[in-house]
N, CA, C and O of each residue as an XYZ file, in Angstrom:
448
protein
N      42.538   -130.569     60.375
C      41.135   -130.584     59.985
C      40.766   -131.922     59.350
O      39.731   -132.512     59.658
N      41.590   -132.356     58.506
C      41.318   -133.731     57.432
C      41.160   -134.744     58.696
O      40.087   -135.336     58.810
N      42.041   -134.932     59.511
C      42.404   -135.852     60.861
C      41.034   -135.885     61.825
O      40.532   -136.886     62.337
N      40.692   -134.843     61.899
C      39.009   -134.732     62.576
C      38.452   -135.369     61.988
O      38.193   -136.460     62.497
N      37.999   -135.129     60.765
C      36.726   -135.636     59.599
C      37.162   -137.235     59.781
O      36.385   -138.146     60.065
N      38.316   -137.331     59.595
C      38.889   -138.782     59.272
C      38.887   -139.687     60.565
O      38.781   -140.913     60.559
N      39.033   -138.807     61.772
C      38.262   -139.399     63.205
C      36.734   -139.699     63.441
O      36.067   -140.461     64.141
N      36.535   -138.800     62.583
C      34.828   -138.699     63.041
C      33.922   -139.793     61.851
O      32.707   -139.956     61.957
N      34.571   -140.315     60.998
C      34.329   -141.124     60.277
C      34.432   -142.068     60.592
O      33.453   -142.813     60.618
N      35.719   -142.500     60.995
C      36.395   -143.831     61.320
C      35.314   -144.474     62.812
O      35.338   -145.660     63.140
N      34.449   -143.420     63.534
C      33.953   -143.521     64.880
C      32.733   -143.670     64.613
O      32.024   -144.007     65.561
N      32.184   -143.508     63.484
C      30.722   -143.519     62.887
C      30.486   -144.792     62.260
O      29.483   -145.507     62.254
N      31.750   -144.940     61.671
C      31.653   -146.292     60.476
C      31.745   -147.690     61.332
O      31.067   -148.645     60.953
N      32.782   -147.831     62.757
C      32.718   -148.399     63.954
C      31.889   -148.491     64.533
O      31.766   -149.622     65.005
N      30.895   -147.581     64.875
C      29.329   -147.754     65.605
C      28.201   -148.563     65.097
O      27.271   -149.166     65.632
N      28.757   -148.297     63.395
C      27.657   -148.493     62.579
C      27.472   -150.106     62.812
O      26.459   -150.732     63.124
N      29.016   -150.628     62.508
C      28.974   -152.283     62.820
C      28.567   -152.553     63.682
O      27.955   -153.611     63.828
N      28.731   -151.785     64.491
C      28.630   -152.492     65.868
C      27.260   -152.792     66.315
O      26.963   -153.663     67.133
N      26.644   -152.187     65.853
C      25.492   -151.396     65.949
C      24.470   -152.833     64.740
O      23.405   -153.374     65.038
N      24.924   -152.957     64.036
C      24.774   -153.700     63.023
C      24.818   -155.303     63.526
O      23.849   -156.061     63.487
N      26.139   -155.641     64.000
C      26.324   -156.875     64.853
C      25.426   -156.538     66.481
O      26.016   -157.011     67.453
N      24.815   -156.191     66.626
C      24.151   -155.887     67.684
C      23.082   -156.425     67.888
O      22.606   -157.071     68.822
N      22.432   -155.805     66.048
C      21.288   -156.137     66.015
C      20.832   -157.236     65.421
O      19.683   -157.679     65.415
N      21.753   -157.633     64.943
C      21.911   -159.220     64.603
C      21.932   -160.301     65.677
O      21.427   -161.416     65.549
N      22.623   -159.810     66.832
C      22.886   -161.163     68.042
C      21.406   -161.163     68.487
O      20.621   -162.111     68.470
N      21.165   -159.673     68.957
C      19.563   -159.887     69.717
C      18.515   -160.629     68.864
O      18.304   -160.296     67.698
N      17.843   -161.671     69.485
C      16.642   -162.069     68.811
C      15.523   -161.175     68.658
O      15.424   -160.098     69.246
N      14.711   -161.637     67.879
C      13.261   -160.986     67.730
C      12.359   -160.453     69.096
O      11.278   -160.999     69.318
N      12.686   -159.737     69.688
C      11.794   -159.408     70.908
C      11.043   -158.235     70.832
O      10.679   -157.842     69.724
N      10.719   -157.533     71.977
C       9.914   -156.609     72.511
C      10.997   -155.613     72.758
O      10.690   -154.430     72.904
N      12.420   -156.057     72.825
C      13.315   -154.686     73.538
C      13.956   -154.488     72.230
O      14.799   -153.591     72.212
N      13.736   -155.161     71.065
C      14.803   -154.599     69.905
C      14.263   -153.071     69.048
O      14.804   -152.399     68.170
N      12.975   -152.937     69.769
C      12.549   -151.752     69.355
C      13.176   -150.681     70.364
O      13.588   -149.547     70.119
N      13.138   -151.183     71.230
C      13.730   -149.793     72.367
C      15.285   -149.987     71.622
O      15.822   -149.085     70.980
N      15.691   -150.907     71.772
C      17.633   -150.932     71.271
C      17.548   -149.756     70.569
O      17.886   -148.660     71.015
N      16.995   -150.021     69.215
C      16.761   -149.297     68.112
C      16.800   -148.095     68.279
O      17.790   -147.453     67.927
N      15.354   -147.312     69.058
C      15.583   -146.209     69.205
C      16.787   -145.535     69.960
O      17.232   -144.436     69.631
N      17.189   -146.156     70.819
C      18.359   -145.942     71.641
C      19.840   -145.507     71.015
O      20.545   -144.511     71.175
N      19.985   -146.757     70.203
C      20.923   -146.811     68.640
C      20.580   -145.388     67.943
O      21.565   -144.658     67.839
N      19.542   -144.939     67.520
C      19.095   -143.891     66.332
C      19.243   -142.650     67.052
O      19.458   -141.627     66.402
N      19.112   -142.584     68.923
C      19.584   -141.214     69.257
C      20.870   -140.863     69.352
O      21.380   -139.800     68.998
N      21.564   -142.138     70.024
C      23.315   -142.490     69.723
C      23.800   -141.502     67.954
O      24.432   -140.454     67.817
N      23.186   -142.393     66.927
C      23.311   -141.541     65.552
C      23.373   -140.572     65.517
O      24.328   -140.083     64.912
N      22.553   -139.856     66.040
C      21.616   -137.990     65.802
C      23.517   -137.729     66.388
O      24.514   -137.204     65.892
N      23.261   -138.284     67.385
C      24.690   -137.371     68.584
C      26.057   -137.232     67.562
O      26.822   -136.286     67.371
N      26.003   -138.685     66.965
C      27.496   -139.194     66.608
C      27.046   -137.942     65.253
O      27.727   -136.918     65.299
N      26.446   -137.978     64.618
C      26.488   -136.926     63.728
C      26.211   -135.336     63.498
O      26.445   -134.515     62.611
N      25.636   -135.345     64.672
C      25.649   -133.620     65.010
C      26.677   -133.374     65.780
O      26.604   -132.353     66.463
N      27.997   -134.289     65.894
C      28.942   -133.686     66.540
C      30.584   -132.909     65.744
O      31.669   -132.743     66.301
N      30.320   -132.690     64.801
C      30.940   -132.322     64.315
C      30.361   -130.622     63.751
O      31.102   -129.690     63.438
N      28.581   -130.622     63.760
C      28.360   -129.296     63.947
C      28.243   -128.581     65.116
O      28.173   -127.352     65.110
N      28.217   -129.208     66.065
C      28.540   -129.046     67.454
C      29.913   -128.174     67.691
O      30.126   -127.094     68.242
N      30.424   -128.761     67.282
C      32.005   -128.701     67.560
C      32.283   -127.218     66.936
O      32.640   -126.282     67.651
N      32.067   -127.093     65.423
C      31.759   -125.694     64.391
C      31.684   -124.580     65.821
O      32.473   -123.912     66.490
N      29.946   -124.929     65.770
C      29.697   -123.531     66.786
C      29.919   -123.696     68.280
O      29.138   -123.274     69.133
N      31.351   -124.519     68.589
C      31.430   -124.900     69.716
C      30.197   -124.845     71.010
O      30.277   -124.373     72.144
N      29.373   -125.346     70.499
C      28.108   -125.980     71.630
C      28.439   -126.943     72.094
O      27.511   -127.422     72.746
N      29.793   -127.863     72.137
C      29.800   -129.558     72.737
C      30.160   -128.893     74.488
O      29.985   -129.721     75.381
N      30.485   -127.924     74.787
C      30.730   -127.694     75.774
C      29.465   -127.213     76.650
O      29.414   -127.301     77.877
N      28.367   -126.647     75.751
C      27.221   -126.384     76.927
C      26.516   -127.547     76.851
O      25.592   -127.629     77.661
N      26.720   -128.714     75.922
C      25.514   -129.875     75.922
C      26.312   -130.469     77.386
O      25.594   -130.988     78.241
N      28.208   -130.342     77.688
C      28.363   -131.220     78.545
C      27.936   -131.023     79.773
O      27.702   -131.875     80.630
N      27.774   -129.109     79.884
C      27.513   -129.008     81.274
C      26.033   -128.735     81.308
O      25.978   -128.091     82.356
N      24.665   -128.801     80.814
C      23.607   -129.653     80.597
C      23.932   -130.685     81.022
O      23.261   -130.835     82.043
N      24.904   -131.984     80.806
C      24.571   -132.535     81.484
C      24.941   -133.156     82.611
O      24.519   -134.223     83.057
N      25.824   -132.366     83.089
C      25.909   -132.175     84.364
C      25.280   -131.493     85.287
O      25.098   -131.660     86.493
N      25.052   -130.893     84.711
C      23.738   -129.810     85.863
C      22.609   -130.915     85.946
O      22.142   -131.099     87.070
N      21.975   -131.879     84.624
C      21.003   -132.387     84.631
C      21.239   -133.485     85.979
O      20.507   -133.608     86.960
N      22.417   -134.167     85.688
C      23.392   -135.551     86.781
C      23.120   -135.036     87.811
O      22.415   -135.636     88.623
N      23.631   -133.710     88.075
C      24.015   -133.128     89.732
C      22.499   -132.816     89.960
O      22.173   -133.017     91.130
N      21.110   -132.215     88.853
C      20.209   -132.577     89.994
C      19.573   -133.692     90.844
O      19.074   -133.767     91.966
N      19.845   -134.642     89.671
C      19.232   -136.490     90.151
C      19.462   -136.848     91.054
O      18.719   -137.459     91.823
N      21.488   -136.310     91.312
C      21.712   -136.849     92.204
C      21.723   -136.743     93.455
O      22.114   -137.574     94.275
N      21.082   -135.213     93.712
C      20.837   -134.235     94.502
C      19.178   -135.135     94.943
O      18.997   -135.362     96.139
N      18.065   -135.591     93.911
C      16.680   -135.745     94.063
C      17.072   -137.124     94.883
O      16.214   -137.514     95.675
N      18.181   -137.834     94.781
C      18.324   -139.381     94.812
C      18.921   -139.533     95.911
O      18.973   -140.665     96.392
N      19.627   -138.230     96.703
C      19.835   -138.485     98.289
C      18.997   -138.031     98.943
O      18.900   -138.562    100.049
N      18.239   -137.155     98.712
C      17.146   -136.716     98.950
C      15.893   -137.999     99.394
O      15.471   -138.304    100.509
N      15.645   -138.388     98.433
C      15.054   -140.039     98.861
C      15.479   -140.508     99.913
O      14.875   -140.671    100.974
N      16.763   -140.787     99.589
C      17.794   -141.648    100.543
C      17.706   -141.170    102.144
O      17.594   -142.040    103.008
N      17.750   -140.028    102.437
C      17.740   -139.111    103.476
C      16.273   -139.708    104.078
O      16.082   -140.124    105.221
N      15.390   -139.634    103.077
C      13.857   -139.437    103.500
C      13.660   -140.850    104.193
O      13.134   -140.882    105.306
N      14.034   -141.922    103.622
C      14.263   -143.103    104.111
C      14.937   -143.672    105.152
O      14.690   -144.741    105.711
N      15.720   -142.963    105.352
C      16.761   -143.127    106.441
C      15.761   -142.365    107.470
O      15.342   -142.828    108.531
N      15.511   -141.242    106.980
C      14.571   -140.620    108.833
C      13.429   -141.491    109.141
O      12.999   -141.431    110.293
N      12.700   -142.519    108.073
C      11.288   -142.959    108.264
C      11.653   -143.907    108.749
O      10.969   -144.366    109.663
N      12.871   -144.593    108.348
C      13.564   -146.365    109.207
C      13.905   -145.908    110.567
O      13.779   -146.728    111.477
N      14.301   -144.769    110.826
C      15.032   -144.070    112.375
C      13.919   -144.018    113.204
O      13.884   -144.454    114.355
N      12.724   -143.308    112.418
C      11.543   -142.959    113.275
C      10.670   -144.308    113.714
O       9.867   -144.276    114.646
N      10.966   -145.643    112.818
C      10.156   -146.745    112.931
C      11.182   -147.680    113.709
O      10.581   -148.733    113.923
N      12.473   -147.750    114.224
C      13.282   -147.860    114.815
C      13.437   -147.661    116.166
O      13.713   -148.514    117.010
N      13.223   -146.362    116.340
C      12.690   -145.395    117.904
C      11.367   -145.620    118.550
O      11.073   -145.275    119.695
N      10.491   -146.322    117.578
C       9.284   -146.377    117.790
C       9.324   -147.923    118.030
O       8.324   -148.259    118.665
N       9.851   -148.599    117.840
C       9.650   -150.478    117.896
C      10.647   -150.165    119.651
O      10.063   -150.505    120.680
N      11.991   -149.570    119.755
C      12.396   -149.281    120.506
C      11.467   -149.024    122.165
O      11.704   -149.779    123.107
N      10.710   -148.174    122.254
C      10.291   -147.555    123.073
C       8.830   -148.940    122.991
O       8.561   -149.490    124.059
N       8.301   -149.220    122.149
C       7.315   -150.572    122.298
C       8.167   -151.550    123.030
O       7.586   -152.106    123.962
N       9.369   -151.882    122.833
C       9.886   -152.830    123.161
C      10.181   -152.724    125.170
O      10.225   -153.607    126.026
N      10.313   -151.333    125.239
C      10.626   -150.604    126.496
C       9.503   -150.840    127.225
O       9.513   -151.494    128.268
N       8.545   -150.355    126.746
C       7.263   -150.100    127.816
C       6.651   -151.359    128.087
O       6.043   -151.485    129.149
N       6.757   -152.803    126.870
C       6.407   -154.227    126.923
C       7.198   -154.491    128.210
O       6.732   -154.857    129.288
N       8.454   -154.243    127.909
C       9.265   -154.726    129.358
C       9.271   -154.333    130.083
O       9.713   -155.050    130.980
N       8.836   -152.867    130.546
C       8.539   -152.811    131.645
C       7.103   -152.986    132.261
O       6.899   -152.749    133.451
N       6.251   -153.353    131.521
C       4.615   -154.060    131.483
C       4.805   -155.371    132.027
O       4.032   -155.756    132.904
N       5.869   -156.215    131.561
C       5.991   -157.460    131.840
C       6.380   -157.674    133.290
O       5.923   -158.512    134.069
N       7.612   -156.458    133.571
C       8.123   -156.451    134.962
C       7.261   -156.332    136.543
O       7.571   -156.673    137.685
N       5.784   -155.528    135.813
C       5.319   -154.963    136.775
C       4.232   -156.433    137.103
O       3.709   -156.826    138.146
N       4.211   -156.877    135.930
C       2.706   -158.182    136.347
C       3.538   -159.170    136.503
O       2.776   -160.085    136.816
N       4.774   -159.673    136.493
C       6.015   -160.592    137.398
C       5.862   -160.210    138.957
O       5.481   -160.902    139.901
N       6.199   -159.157    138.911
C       5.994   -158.277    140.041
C       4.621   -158.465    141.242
O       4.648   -158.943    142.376
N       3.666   -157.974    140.584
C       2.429   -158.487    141.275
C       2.017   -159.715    141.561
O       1.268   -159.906    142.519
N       2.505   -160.852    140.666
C       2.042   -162.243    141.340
C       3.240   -162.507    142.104
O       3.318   -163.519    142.800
């Protein structure tokens, strides 16, 4: 139990620098506010994980988010798919232009 706490410290107090030297390298911009918030949800996690752990919930946040991953990645071939039939269909279609040009061309060779 002491070895947990004393993990979960040692991993907090490590972030913190880091986190600290982080925000020190970046200059003054427009994205050190997003960092920030980014950093402060990182926090929430790194410290609700030890009540997590209590009422063993770290196991439904993981498969949340996997279910969340596996739908994206499900929405993101999905795209992919959709794209692939609209390049096939504009493909088949330059195809068959290209067909009927040549044989347009053949026939007025042909006649003179």
């Amino acid at each position: 139990m002491f070895t947990y706490i004393y993990d979960w410290i040692k991993n907090l107090v490590f972030y913190l620098i880091l986190m600290t030297m982080l925000m020190q390298i970046i200059p003054d911009s427009d994205y050190k506010k997003y960092i920030r918030f980014f950093t402060g949800l990182v926090l929430i996690l790194l410290l609700a994980r030890p009540v997590l752990g209590v009422f063993q919930l770290e196991g439904e946040f993981e498969n949340l988010y996997h279910s969340m991953e596996y739908r994206q990645n499900v929405k993101e071939m999905e795209r992919a798919r959709e794209q692939f039939e609209s390049a096939e269909e504009g493909y088949f279609e330059w195809q068959q232009d290209m067909v009927s040009e040549s044989s347009e061309g053949r026939e007025n060779a042909d006649e003179k």
